[in-house]
ZAMI-994515 format. One record per atom (N, C-alpha, C): residue number from 0; residue in one letter; atom name; y, x, z. Coordinates in steps of 0.2 Angstrom, whole numbers, always signed. Example, Ala and Ser with C-alpha at 12.3 -4.5 7.8 and 13.67 -1.06 7.14 Angstrom:
REM ZAMI-994515
 num residuo atomo     Y     X     Z
   0       A     N   -28   +66   +39
   0       A    CA   -22   +62   +39
   0       A     C   -16   +66   +39
   1       S     N   -11   +64   +35
   1       S    CA    -5   +68   +36
   1       S     C    +0   +64   +39
REM end
This chain:
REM ZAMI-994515
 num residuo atomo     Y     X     Z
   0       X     N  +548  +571  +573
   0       X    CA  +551  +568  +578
   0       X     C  +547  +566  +584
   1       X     N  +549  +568  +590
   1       X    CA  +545  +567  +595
   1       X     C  +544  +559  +597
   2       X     N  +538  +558  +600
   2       X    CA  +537  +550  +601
   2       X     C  +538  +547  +605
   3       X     N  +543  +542  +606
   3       X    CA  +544  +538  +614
   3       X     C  +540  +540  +621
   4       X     N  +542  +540  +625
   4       X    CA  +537  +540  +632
   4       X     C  +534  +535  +630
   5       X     N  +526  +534  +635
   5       X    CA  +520  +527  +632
   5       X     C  +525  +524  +636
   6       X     N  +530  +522  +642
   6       X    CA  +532  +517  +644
   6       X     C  +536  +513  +642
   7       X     N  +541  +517  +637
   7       X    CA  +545  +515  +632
   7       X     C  +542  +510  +627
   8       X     N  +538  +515  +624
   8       X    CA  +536  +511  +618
   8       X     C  +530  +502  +622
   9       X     N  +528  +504  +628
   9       X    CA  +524  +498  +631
   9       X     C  +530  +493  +632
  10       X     N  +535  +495  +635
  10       X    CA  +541  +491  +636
  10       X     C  +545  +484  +630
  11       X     N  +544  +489  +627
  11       X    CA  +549  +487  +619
  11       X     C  +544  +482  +617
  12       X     N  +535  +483  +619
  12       X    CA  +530  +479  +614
  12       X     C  +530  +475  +617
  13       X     N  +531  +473  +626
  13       X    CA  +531  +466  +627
  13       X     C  +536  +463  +627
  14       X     N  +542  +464  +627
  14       X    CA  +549  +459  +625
  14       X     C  +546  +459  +616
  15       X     N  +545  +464  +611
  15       X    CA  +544  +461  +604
  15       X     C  +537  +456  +605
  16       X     N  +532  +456  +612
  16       X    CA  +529  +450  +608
  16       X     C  +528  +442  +612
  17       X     N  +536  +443  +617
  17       X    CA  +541  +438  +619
  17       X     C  +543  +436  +613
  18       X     N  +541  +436  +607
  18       X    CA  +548  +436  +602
  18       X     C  +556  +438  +605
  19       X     N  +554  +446  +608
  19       X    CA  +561  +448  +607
  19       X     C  +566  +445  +613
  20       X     N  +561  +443  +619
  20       X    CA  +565  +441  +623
  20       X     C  +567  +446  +628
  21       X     N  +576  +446  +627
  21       X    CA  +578  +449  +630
  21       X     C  +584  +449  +637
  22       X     N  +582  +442  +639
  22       X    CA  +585  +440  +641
  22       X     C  +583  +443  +649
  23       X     N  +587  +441  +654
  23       X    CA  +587  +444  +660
  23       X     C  +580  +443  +662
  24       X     N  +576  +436  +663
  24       X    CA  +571  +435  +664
  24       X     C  +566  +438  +663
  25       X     N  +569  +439  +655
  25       X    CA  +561  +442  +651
  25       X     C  +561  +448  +655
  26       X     N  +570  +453  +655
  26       X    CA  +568  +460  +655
  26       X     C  +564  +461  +663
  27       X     N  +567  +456  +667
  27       X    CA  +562  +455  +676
  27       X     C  +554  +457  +672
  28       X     N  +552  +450  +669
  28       X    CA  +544  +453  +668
  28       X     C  +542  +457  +665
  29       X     N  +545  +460  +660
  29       X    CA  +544  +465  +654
  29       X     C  +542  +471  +659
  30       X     N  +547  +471  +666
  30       X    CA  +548  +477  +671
  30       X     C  +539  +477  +675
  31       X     N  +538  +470  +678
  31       X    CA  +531  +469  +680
  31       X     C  +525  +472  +677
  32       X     N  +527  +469  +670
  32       X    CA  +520  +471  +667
  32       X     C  +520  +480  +665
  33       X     N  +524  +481  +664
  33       X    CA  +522  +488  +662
  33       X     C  +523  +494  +668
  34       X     N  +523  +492  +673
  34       X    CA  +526  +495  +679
  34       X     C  +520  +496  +684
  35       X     N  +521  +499  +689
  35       X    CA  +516  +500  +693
  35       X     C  +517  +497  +702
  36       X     N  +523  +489  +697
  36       X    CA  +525  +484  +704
  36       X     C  +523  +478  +704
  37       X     N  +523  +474  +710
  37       X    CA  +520  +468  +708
  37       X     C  +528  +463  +707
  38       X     N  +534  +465  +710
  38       X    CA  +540  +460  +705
  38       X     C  +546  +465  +705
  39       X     N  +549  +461  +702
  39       X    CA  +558  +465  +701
  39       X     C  +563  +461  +702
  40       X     N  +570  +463  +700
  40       X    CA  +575  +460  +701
  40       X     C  +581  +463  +701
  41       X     N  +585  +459  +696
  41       X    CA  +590  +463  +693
  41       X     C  +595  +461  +696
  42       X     N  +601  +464  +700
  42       X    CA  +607  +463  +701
  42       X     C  +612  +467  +698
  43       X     N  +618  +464  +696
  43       X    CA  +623  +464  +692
  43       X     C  +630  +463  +698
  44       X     N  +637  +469  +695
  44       X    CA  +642  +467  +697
  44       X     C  +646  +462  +694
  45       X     N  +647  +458  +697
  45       X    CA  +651  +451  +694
  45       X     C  +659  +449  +696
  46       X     N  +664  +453  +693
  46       X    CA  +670  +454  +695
  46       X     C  +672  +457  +699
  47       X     N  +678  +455  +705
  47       X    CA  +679  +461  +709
  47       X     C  +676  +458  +717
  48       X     N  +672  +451  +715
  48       X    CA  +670  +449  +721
  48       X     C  +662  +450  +725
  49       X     N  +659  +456  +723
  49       X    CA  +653  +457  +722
  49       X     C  +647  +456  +720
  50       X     N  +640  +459  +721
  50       X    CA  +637  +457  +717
  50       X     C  +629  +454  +718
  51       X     N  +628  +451  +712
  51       X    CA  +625  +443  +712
  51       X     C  +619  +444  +707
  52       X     N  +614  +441  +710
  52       X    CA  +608  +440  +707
  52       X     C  +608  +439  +700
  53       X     N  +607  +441  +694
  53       X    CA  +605  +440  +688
  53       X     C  +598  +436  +686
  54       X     N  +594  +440  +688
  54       X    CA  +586  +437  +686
  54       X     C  +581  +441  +692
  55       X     N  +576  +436  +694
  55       X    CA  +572  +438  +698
  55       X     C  +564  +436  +696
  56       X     N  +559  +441  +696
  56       X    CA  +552  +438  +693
  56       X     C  +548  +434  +699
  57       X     N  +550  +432  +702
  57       X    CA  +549  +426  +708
  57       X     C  +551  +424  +715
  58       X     N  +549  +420  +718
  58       X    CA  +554  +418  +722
  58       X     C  +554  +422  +728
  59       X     N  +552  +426  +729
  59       X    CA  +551  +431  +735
  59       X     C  +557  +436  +733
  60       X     N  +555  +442  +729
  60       X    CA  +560  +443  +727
  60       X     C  +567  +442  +727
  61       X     N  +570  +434  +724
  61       X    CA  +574  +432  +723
  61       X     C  +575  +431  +729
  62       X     N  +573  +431  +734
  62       X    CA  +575  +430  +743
  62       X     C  +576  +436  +744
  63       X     N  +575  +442  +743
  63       X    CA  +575  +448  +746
  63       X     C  +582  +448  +745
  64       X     N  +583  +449  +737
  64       X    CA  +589  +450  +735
  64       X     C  +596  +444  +737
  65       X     N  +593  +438  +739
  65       X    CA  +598  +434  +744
  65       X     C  +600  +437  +748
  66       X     N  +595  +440  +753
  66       X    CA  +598  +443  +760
  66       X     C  +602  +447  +761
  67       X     N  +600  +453  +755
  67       X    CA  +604  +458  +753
  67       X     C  +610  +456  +753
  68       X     N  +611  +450  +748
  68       X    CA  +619  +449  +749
  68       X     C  +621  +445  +755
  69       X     N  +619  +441  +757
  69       X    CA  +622  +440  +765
  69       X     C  +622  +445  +770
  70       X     N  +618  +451  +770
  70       X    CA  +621  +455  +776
  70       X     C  +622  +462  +774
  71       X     N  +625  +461  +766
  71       X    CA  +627  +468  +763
  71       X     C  +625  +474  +766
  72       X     N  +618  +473  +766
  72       X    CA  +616  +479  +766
  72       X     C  +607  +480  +763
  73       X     N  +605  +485  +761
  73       X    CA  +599  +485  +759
  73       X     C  +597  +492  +752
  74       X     N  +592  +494  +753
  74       X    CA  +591  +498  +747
  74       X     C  +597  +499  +740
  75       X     N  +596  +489  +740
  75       X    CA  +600  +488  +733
  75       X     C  +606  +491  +733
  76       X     N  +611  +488  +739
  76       X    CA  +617  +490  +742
  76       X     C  +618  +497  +739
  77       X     N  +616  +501  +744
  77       X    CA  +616  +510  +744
  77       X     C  +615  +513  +737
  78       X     N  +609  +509  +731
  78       X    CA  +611  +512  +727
  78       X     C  +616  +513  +721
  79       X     N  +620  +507  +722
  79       X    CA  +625  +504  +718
  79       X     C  +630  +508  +720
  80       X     N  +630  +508  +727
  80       X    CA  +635  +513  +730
  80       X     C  +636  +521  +728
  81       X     N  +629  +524  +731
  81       X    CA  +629  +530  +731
  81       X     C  +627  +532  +722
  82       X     N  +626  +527  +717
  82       X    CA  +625  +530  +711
  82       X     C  +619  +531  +709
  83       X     N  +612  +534  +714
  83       X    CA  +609  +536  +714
  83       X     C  +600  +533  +717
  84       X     N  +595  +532  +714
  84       X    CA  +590  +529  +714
  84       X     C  +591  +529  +724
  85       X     N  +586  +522  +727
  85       X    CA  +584  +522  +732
  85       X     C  +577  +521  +733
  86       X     N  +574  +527  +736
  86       X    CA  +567  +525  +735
  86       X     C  +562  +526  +741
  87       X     N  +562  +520  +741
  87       X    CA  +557  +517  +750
  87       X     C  +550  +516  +750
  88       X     N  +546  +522  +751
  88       X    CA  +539  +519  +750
  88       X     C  +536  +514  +756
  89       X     N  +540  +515  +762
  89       X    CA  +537  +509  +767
  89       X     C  +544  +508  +771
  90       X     N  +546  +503  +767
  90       X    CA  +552  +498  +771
  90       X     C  +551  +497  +776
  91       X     N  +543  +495  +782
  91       X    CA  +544  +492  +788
  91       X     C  +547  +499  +793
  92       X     N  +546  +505  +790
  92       X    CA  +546  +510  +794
  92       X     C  +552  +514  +794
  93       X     N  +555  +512  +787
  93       X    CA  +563  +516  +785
  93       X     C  +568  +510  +787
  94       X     N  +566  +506  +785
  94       X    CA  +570  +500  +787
  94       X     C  +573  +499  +792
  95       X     N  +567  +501  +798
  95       X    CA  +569  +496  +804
  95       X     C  +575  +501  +808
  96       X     N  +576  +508  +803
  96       X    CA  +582  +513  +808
  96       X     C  +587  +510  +803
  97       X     N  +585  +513  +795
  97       X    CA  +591  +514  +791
  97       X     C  +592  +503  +789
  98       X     N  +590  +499  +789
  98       X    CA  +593  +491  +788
  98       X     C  +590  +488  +792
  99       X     N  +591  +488  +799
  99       X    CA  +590  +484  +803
  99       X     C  +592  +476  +801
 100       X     N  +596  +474  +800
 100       X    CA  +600  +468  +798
 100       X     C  +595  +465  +793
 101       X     N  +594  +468  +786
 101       X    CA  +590  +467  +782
 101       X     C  +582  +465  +784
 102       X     N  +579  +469  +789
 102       X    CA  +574  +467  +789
 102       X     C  +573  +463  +795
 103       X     N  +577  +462  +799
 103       X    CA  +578  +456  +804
 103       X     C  +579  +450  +800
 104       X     N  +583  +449  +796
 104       X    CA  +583  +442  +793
 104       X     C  +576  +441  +788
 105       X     N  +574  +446  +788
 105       X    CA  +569  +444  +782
 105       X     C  +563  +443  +784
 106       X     N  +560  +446  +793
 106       X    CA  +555  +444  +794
 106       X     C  +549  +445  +790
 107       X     N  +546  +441  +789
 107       X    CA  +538  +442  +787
 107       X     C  +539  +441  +780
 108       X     N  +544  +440  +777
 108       X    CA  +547  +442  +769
 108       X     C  +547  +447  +767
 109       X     N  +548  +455  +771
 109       X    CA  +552  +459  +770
 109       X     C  +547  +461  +764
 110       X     N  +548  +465  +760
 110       X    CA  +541  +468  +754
 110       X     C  +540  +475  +760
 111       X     N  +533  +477  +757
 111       X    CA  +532  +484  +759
 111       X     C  +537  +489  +756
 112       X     N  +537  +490  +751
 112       X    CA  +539  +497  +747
 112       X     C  +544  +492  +742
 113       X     N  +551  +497  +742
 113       X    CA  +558  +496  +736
 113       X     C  +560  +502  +733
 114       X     N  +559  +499  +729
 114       X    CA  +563  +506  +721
 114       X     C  +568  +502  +719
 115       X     N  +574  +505  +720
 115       X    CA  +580  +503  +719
 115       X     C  +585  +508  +712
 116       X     N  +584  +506  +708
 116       X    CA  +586  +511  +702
 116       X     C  +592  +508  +700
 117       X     N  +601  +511  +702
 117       X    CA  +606  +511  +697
 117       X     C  +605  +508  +691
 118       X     N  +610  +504  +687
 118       X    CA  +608  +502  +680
 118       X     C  +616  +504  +678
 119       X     N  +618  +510  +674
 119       X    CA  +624  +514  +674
 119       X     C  +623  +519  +668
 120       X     N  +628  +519  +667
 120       X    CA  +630  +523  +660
 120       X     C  +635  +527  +660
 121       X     N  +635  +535  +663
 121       X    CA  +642  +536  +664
 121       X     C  +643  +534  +669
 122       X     N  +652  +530  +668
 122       X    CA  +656  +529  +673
 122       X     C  +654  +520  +673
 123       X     N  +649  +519  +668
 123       X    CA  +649  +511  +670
 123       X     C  +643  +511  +671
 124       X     N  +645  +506  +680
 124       X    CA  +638  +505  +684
 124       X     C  +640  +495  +682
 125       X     N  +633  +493  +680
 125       X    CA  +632  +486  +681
 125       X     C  +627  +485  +686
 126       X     N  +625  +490  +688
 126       X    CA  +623  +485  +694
 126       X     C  +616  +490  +695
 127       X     N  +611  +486  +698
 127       X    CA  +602  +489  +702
 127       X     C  +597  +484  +699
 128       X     N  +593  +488  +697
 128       X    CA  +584  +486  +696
 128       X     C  +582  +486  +703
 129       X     N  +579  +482  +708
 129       X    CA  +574  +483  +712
 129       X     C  +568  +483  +710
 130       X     N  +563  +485  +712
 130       X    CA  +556  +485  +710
 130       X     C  +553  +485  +717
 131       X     N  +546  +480  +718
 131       X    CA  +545  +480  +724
 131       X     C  +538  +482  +724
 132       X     N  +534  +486  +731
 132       X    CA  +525  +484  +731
 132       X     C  +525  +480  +734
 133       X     N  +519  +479  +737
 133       X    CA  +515  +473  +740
 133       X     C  +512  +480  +746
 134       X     N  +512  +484  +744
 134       X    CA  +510  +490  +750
 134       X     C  +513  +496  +750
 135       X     N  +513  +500  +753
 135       X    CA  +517  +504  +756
 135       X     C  +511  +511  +752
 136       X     N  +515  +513  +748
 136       X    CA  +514  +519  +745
 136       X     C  +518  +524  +740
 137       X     N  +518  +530  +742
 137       X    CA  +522  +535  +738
 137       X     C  +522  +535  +729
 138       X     N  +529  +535  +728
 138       X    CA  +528  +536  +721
 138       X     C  +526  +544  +719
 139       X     N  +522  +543  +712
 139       X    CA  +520  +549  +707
 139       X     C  +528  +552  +704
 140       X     N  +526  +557  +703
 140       X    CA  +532  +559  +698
 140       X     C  +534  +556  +691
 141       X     N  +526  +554  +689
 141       X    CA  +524  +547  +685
 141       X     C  +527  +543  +685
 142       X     N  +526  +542  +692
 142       X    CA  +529  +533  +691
 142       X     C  +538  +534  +693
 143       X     N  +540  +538  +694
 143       X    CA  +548  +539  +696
 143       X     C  +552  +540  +686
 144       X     N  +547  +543  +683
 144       X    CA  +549  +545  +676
 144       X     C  +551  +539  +673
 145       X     N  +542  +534  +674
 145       X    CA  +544  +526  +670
 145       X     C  +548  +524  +671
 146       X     N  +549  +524  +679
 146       X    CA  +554  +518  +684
 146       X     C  +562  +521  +681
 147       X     N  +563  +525  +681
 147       X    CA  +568  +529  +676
 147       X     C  +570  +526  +669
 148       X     N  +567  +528  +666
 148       X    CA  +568  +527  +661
 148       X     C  +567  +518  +657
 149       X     N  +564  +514  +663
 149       X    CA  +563  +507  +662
 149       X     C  +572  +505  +662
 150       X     N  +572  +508  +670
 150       X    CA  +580  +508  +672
 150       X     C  +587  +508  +665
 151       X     N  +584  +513  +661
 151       X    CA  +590  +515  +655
 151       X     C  +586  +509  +649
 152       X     N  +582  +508  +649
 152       X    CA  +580  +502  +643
 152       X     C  +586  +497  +646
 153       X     N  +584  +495  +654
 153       X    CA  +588  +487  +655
 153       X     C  +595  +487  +656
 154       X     N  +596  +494  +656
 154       X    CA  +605  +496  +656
 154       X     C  +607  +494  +648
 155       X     N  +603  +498  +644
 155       X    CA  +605  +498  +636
 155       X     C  +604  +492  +634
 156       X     N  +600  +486  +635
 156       X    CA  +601  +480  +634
 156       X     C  +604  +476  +636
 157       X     N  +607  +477  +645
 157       X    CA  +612  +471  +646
 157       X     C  +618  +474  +643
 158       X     N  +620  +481  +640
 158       X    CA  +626  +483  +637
 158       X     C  +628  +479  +632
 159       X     N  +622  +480  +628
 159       X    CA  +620  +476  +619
 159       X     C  +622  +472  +618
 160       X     N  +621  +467  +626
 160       X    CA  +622  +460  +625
 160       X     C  +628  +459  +628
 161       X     N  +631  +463  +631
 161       X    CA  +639  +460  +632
 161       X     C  +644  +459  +626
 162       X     N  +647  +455  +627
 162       X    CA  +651  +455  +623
 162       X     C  +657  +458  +621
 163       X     N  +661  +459  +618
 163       X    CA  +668  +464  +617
 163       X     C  +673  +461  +620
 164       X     N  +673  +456  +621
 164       X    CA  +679  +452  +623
 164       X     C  +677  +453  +630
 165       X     N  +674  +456  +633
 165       X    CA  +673  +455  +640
 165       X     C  +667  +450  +644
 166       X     N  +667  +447  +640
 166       X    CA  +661  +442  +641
 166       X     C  +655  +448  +644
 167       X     N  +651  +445  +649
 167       X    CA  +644  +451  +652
 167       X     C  +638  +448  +645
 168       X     N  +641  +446  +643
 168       X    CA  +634  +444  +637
 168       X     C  +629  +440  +640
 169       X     N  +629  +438  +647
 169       X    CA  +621  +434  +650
 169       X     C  +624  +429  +656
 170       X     N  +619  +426  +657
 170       X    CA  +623  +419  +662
 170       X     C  +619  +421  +668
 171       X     N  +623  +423  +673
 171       X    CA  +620  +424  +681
 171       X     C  +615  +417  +682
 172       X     N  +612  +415  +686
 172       X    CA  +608  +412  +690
 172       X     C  +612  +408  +693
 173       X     N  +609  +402  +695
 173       X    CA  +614  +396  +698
 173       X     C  +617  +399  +704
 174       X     N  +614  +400  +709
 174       X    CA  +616  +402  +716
 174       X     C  +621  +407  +714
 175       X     N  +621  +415  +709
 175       X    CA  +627  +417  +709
 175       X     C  +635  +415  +706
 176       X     N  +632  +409  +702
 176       X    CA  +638  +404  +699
 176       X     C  +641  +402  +705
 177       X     N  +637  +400  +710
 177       X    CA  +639  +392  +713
 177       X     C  +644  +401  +719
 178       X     N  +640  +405  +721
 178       X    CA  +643  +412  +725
 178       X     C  +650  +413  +722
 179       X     N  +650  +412  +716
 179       X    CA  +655  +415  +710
 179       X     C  +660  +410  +711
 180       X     N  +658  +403  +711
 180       X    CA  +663  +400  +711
 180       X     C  +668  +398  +718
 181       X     N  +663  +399  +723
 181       X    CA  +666  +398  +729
 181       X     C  +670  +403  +731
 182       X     N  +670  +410  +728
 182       X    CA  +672  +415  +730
 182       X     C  +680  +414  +729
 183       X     N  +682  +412  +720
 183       X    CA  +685  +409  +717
 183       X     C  +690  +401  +721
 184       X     N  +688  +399  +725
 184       X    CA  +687  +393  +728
 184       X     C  +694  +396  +735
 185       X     N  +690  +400  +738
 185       X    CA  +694  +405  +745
 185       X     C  +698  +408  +745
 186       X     N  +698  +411  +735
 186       X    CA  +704  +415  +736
 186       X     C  +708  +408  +735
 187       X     N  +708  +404  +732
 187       X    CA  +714  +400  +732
 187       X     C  +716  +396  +739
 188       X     N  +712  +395  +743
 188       X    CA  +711  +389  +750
 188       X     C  +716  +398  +753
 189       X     N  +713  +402  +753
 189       X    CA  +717  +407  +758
 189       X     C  +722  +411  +757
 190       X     N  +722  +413  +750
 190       X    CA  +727  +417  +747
 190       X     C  +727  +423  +747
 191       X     N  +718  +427  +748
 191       X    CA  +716  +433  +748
 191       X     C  +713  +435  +746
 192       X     N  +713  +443  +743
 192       X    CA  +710  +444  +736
 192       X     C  +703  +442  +737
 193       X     N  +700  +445  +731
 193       X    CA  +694  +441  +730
 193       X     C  +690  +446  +733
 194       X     N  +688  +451  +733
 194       X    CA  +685  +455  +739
 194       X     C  +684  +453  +747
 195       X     N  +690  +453  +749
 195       X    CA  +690  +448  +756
 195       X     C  +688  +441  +757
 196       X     N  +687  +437  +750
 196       X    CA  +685  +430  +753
 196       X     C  +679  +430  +751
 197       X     N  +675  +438  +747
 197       X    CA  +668  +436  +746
 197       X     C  +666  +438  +753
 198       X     N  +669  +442  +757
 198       X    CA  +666  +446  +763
 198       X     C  +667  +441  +768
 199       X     N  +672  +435  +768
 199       X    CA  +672  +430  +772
 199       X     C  +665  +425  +772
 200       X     N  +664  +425  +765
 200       X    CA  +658  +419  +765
 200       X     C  +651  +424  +766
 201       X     N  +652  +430  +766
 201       X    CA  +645  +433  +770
 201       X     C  +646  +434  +776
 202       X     N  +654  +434  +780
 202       X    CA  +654  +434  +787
 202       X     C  +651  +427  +790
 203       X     N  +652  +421  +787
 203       X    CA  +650  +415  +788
 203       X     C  +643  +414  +787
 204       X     N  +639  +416  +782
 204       X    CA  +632  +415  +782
 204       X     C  +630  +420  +788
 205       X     N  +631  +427  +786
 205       X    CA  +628  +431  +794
 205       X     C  +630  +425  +800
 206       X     N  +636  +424  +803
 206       X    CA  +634  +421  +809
 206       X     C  +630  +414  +810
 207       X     N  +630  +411  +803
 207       X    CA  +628  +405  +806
 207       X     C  +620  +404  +803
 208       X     N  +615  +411  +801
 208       X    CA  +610  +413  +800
 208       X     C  +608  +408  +793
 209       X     N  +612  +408  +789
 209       X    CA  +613  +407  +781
 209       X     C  +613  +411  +776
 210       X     N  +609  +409  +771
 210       X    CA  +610  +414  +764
 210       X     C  +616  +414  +763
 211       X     N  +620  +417  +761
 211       X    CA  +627  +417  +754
 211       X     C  +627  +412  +751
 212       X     N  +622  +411  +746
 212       X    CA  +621  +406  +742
 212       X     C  +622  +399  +745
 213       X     N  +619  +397  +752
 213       X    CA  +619  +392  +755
 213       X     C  +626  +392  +757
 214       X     N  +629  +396  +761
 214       X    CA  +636  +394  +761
 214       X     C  +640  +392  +755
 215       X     N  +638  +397  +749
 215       X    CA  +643  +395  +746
 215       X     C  +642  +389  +741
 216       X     N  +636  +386  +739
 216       X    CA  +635  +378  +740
 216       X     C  +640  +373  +743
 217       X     N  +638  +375  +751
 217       X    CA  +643  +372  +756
 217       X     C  +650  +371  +752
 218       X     N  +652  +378  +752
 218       X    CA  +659  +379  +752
 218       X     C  +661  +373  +742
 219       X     N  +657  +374  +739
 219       X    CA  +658  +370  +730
 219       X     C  +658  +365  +732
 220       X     N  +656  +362  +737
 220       X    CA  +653  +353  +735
 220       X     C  +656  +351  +741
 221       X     N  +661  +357  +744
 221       X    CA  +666  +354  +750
 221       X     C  +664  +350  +755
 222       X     N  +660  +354  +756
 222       X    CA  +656  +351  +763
 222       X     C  +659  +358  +771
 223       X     N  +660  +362  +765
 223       X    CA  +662  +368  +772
 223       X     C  +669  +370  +767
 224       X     N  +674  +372  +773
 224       X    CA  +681  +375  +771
 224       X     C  +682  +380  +776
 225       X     N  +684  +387  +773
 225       X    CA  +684  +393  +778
 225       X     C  +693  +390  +779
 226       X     N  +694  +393  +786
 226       X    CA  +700  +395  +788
 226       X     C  +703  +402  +789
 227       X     N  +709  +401  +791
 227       X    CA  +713  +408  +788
 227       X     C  +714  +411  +798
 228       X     N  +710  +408  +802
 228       X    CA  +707  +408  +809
 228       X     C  +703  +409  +810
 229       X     N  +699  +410  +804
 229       X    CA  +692  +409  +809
 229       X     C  +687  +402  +810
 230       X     N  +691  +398  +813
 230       X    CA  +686  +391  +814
 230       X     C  +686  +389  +809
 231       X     N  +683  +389  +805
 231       X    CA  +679  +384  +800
 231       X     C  +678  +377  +801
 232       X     N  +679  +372  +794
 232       X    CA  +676  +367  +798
 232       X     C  +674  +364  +794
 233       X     N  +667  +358  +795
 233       X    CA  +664  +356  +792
 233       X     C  +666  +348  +790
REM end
């Protein structure tokens, strides 16, 4: 029997000696340690209102992947979209044609280098691995194979752990619950599918230089109500 890739079997050994932590968070670090990135972060689609941060290995990171979702655009975006890995070895330089938006809101946040890997099985996409540098350099075919194949580990575990009944088997992050539930919140204040009132509450954080998640806070604790005009009000 042929023997796992080392990334494989390095992978599997530090979730077994998490006792087995397989949780989003764990799989975020499991991705650090055994990679050739300094963080990660998983995004998930989360019904038909977009998609929302699962676990992040720190707070940088988990800002990157905020912005992403307030100006719908970014690495991550395109490869959920196009299916197909996104790979940036110097975001200041790709960036600033191909995500202006992105990298304007991010400022002195933005990371150097993004590896964005599909997490998809078939016809089921759940969503993106981001993997980030701290500098700007090309991947090895090495590192494309591990980043690959990391990608189908945390595909085949968040599978595992859904459940049959439809349950995702894992609990998103506060901000994309509170996202989730405001989304929730607009379809009923507007009467518009859930697509459109996710896109409404990223039309209002983009203008009003907000996360998603900070609106949609607003929007739970009814502090802010979108209208079916436009003027929102607080």
């Amino acid at each position: 029997m042929t023997p796992p890739h080392p990334v494989v079997a390095e992978f599997l050994a530090v979730l077994a000696e998490s006792a087995g932590d397989a949780t989003p968070a764990g799989l975020c670090r499991a991705c650090v340690a055994v990679l050739p990135v300094a963080r990660a972060a998983i995004v998930v689609h989360a019904d038909s209102d977009g998609w929302e941060l699962l676990c992040a290995s720190d707070e940088i990171a988990a800002r990157v992947e905020a912005v992403q979702a307030t100006v719908g655009d970014g690495p991550a975006v395109d490869a959920i979209a196009g299916g197909a890995p996104v790979l940036v070895p110097d975001l200041t330089t790709t960036g600033s044609s191909r995500w202006p938006a992105l990298l304007d809101a991010l400022g002195r946040d933005a990371p150097s280098a993004v590896f964005a890997f599909p997490l998809q099985l078939g016809a089921i996409r759940l969503g993106v691995l981001d993997l980030y540098r701290e500098a700007p350099q090309r991947l090895s075919s090495q590192d494309i194979t591990s980043m690959t194949l990391v990608a189908h580990l945390v595909t085949m575990t968040l599978l595992n752990e859904a459940g049959r009944d439809g349950d995702p088997g894992w609990e998103l992050s506060p901000d994309a619950q509170a996202i989730h539930q405001a989304t929730g919140m607009v379809v009923a204040q507007l009467g518009v599918p859930a697509r459109e009132a996710y896109v409404r509450l990223q039309g209002h954080a983009f203008a009003h230089g907000l996360l998603l998640s900070e609106v949609a806070a607003d929007v739970v604790a009814r502090r802010l109500r979108l209208s079916p005009n436009g003027h929102d009000t607080r």
